[in-house]
MARRO-303373 format. One record per residue (C-alpha): x, y, z; residue in one letter; residue number from 1. Coordinates in steps of 0.5 Angstrom, whole numbers, always signed. Example, Ala and Ser with C-alpha at 12.3 -4.5 7.8 and 13.67 -1.06 7.14 Angstrom:
<recs>
REC   east  north     up  code  pos
REC    +25     -9    +16     A    1
REC    +27     -2    +14     S    2
</recs>
This chain:
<recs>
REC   east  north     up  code  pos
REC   +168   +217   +184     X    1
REC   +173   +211   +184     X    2
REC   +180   +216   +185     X    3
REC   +176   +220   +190     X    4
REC   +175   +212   +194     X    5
REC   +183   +210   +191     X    6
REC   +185   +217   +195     X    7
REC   +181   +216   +201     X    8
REC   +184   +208   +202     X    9
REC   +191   +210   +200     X   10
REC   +191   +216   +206     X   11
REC   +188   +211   +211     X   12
REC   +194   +206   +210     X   13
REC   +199   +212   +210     X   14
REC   +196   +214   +216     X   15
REC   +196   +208   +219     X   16
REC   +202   +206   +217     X   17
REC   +205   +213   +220     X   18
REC   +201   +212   +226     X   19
REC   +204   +205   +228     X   20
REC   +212   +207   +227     X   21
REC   +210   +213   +232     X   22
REC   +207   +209   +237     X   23
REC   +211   +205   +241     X   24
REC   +211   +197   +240     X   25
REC   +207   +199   +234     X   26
REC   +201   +199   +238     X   27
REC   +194   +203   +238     X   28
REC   +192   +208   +245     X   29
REC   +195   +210   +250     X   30
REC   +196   +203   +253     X   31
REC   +196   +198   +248     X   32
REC   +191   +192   +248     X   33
REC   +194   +188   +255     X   34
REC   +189   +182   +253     X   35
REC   +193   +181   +246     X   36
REC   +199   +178   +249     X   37
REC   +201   +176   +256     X   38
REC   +204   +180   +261     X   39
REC   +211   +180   +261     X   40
REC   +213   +179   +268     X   41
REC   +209   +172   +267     X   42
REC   +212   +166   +270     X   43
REC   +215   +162   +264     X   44
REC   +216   +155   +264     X   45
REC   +220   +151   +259     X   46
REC   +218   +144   +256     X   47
REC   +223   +140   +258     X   48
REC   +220   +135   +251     X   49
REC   +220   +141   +246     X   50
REC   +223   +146   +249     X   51
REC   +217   +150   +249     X   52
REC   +215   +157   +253     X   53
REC   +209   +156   +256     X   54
REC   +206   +161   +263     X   55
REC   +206   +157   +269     X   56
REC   +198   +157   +269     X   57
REC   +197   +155   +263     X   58
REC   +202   +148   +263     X   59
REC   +200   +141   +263     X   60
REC   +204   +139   +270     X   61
REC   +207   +132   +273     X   62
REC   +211   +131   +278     X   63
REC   +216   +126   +276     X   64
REC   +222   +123   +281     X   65
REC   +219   +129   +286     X   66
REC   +219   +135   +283     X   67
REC   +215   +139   +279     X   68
REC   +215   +138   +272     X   69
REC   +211   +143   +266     X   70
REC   +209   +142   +259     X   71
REC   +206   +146   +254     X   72
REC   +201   +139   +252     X   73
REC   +199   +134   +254     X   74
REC   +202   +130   +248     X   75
REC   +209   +133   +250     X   76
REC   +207   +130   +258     X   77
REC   +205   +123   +255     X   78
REC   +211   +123   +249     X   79
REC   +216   +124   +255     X   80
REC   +214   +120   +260     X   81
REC   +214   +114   +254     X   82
REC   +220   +116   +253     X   83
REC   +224   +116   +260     X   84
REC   +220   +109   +261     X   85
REC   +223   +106   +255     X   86
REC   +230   +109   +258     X   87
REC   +230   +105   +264     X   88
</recs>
């Protein structure tokens, strides 16, 4: 009984395994699951602090000197303007 289980794990993941390299980008369906990561024609924008990545809509934004500036987190925020106060 036991080999019959062993068998039938080890046939799962050889199947799973096989299944990941013959899809493209290794993911399951026709489509893939979109909700797993962000667009990729999402609008990126770089912490100028830690250089992060973030998209547009999730960063923490100040304007500083009159522009626009983006973080991924509010520390970076705080850490930066501290930092460009303690510049001047």
């Amino acid at each position: 009984m036991i080999r019959i289980l062993l068998l039938f794990v080890l046939g799962y993941v050889a199947w799973r395994a096989l299944k990941g390299m013959i899809t493209p980008g290794g993911q399951a369906g026709a489509g893939g699951d979109e909700s797993a990561s962000p667009a990729m024609d999402a609008d990126m924008v770089q912490d100028p602090r830690c250089g992060v990545y973030v998209t547009r809509e999730e960063a923490v934004r100040a304007e500083i000197d009159g522009r626009q500036v983006f973080f991924c987190s509010r520390k970076c925020k705080e850490d930066y303007i501290a930092g460009r106060k303690a510049g001047r």
